[in-house]
C-alpha positions in Angstrom: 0.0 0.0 0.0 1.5 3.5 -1.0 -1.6 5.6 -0.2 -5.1 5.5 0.8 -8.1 8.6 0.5 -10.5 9.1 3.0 -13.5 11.0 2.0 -13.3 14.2 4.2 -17.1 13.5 4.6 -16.3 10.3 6.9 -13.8 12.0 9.5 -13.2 15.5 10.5 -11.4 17.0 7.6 -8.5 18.6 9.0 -7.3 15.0 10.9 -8.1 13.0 7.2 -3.8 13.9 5.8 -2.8 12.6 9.9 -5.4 9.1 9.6 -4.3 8.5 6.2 -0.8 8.8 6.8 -1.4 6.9 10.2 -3.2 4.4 8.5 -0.2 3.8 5.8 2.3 3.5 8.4 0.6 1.0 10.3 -0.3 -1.6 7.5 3.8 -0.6 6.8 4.3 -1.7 10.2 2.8 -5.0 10.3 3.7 -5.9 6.7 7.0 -5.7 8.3 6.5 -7.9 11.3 4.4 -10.7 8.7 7.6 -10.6 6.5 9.8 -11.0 9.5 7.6 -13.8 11.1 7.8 -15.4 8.0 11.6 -15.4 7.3 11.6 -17.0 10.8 9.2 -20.1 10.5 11.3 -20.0 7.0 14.4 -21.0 8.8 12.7 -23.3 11.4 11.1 -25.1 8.3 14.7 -25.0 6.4 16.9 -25.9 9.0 17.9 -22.8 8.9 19.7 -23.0 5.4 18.9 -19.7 2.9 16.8 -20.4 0.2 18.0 -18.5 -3.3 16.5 -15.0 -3.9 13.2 -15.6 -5.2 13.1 -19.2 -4.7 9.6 -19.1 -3.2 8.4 -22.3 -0.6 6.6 -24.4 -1.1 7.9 -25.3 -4.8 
């Protein structure tokens, strides 16, 4: 996600630039913390050998 519009009509229009930034940020956040979950179960599941760049599991 790179941006997201919320119709002034829905919040108070001068907090709609804050949410939507807020809002970016946090999906940011935990698509951050479900990459680095991942990576981790990724090494329990490999042994902790590094798959190529790309290589995507399962085959």
């Amino acid at each position: 996600m790179r941006a997201i519009r919320i119709d002034p009509k829905l919040a108070d229009p001068n907090e709609v630039e804050m949410l939507q930034d807020l809002i970016v940020a946090a999906f940011a956040d935990a698509k951050a913390k479900v990459e680095s979950a991942n990576a981790e179960e990724m090494r329990k599941v490999t042994g902790g050998i590094d798959l190529p760049a790309g290589l995507k599991f399962p085959f």
